[in-house]
N, C-alpha and C positions, 0 to 999 in steps of 0.2 A: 748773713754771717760770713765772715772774710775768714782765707785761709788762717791768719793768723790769731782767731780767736777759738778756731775749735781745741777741743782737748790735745793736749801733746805727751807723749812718754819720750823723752829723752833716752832710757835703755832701748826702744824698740829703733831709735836709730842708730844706736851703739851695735846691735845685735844682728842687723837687717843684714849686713853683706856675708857676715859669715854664714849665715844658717841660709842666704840665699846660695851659697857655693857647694851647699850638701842636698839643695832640694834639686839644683839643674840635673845632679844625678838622679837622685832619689825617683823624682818625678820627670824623666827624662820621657817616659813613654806615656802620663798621665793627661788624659784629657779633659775631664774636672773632675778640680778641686775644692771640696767643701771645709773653709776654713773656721772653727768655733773656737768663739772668744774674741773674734776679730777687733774688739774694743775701741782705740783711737781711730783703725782704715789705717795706721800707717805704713804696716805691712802688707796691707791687703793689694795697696796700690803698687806698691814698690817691686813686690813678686808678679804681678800681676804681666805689669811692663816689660820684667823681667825673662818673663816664663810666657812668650806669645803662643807656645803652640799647644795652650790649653786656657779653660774659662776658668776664672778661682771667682769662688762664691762662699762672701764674708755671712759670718751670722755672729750674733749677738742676744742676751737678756734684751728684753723689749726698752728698756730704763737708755742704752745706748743706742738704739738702731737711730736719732734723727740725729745728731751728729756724726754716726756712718754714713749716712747719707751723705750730707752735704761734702765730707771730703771727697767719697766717691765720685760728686757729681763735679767738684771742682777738679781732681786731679786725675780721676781713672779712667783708662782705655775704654776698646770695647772689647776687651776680653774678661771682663768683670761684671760679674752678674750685680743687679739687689741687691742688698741685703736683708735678710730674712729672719725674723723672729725664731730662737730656739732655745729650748730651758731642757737641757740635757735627762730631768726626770720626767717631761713630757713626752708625749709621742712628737717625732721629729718633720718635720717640713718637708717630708720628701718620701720618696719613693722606696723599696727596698730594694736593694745592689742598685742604687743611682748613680751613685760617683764612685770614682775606679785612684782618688785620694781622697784623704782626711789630712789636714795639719790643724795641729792647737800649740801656741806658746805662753808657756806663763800662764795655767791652768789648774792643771790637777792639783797644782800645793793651794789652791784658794781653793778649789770645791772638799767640802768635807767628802769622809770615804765612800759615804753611798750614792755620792753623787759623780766618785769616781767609777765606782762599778757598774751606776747607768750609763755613764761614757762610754767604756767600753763595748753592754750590750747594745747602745744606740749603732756603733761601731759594726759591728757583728750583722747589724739587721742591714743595713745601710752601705757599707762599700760590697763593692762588687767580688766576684771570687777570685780575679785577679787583682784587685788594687792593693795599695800602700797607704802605712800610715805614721808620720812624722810627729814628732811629740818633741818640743823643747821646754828645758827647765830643769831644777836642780833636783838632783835624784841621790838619796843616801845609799851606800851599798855595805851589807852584812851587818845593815843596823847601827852603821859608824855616818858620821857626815865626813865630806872628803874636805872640808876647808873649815877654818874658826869661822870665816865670813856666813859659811851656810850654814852652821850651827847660832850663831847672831838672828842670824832671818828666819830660823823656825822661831826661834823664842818670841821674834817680833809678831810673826804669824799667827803664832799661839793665843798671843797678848791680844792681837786682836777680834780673833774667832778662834775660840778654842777647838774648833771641828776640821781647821786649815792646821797645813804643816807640810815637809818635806816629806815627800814617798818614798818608800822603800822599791828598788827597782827590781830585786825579787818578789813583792807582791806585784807591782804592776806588769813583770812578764807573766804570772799567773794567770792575772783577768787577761791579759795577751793571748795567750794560747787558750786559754777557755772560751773567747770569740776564733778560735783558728787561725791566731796568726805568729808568725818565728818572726825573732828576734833577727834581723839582717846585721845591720850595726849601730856600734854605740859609738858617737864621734863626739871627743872633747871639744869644750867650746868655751868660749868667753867667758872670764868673769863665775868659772866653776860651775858652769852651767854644761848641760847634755845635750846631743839630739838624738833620741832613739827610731831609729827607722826601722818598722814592722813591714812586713808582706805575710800575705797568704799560702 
């Protein structure tokens, strides 16, 4: 399979420089990174390159890891681990406080809510007592959506799985601090989308 047959997301190349210009902070001291959802590789690669003085390590639903693969293997460094099978309500691929970051983009509005509350206890079990954790995507706040665009996209969401939709980013600091971690910052982004950066 050649690069140009694997799956492509066109937003994940729209989206990649900005939220790569919040992670050289975010993860300026971070030495891996376990990225869930890593979906197409196309982020996986790009930060990876990006961000040499650390390993970022893609996982994914089993349904995507063999086209993770092969981008990996066609475009990524060696600072890019595997990819490794993970289903966020299973027990996770790893260690407990193994990795000192977590990133997921474009996630939590496609897992229904208990699969975001396993998120975060996986979160909880898994990064370390000093690491960070990056979260992109569209977040309503005090129960309003901030754009018509992202009031459009729950309903589409809705329409497709009724159990997906936009989060409210007072529940998700909730599960936040209920794994121990504060809210650093919340950085406007693209297209009405967020990145929230948690630490411990």
């Amino acid at each position: 399979m050649s690069l140009s047959q694997l799956p492509f997301s066109q937003s994940c190349e729209n989206n990649k420089a900005p939220i790569l210009a919040v992670l050289q902070q975010s993860f300026r001291t971070t030495r891996q990174v376990l990225e869930i959802g890593s979906g197409t590789g196309q982020h996986a690669v790009f930060f990876a390159a990006h961000l040499p003085h650390l390993t970022w390590c893609p996982s994914d639903q089993p349904r995507f890891i063999a086209p993770l693969e092969k981008r990996i293997a066609l475009q990524g460094g060696d600072n890019i681990a595997p990819p490794v099978s993970l289903d966020v309500t299973a027990p996770w691929p790893l260690a407990q406080g193994e990795v000192d970051g977590i990133f997921s983009a474009n996630t939590l509005h496609i897992m229904s809510e208990a699969m975001v509350t396993d998120f975060f206890r996986g979160v909880d079990r898994h990064l370390s007592e000093t690491g960070s954790l990056c979260v992109y995507g569209p977040f309503n706040y005090n129960n309003q959506y901030t754009s018509d665009s992202n009031r459009q996209f729950d309903i589409w969401l809705k329409h497709r799985n009724i159990h997906s939709g936009i989060r409210d980013i007072e529940w998700i600091m909730d599960l936040a601090n209920t794994a121990g971690l504060s809210l650093e910052a919340d950085h406007a982004m693209p297209a009405n989308n967020r990145l929230l950066h948690f630490s411990r």
